[in-house]
Structures are given as C-alpha cells and as structure tokens.
N, C-alpha and C positions, 0 to 999 in steps of 0.2 A: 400955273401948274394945275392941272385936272388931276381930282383924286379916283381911288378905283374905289370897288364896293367893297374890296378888302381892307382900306384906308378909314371907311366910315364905320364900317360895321367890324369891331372889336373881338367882342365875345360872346357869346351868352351868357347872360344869368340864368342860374337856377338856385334857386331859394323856395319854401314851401310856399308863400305868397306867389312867386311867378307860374308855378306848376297848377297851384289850384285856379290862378288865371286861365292856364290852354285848354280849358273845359268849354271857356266863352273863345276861344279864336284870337287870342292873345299872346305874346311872346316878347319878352324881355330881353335887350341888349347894351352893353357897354359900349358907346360910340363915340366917333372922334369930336370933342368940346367944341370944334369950329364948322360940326354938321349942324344943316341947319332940317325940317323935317320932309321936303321936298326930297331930298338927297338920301335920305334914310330912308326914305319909302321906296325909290329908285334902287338902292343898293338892294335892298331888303327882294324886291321881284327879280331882280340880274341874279342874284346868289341863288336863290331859294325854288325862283319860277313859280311864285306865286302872287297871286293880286290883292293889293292895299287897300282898304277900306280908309283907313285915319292912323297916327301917328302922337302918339303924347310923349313929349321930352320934359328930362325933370335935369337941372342940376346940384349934383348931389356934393355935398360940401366935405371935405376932406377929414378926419377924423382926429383928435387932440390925441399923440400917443406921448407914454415916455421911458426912457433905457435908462434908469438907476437917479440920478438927478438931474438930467438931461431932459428935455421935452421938444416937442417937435409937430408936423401936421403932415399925415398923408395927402397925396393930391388931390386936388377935387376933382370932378369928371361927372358925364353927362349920360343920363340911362334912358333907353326910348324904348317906350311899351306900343308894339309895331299889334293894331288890330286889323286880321284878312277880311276880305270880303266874305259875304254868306255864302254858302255852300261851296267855296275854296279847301282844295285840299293842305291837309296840312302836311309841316313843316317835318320831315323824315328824321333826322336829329333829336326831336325832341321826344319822339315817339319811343323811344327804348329808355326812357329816362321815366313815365308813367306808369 
C-alpha cells in the first residue's frame, strides 16, 4: 500500500522554538511514525513545491498524564525538522503566522 504526502505529512508544528527556526529555512512537522526521511522529504516538495536540503526526525516520546487517580501515556509520535535548500522559497503557510 503506497502512502500519499498527506499520510506522511501530519501537521505543522508551531511552537516559539520552531518559528524562530524559519529564520534559517527550517520547518517543523508531525509525521507518520513509520516515515522514514526520504519519504518526508518527497512529501514535504509534492505538497509545498519546494526543494529539500536535509531532513532531521526525532521520536518524541508520549507524555505521563493523569484524571483524578487514574494515570495514563499520550502516544508517542515522530516530529521532522524539514531544512530547504538555499535561496528556495518559502513555505506560504507559515508566512502569516510570523
């Protein structure tokens, strides 16, 4: 089963750490755990129509919560810091958020 670039590519993050990143040509995403960064890079040019430089994934581990004496773990899930090529334009989305 072949995934699409909407299967890999989740969400954006934004957080003040990923914002102050798209100063350097960087951009934050929540992707599918079984992307590997070939496939995020590929999604990331299909969706966006822009060129990849490199690709850094982190798996990010799910959080201890708890409801009254009850406890629990959010999911874990996989975040990839997608950096473009030099003088590539950027990503329109993120542009009204700076």
């Amino acid at each position: 089963m072949t995934k699409t670039a909407q299967d890999i590519i989740l969400k954006p993050i934004i957080t003040e750490a990923s914002m102050d990143a798209l100063q350097m040509n960087k951009y934050t995403f929540k992707v599918a755990k079984d992307a590997n960064k070939v496939e995020i890079a590929k999604a990331v040019e299909e969706l966006f129509g822009v060129k990849v430089a490199k690709v850094n994934t982190i798996n990010v581990k799910g959080k201890m919560k708890r409801m009254g004496r009850y406890q629990g773990y959010r999911p874990d899930w996989k975040k990839a810091v997608v950096t473009l090529a030099e003088g590539e334009k950027t990503i329109e989305f993120f542009d009204g958020l700076m």
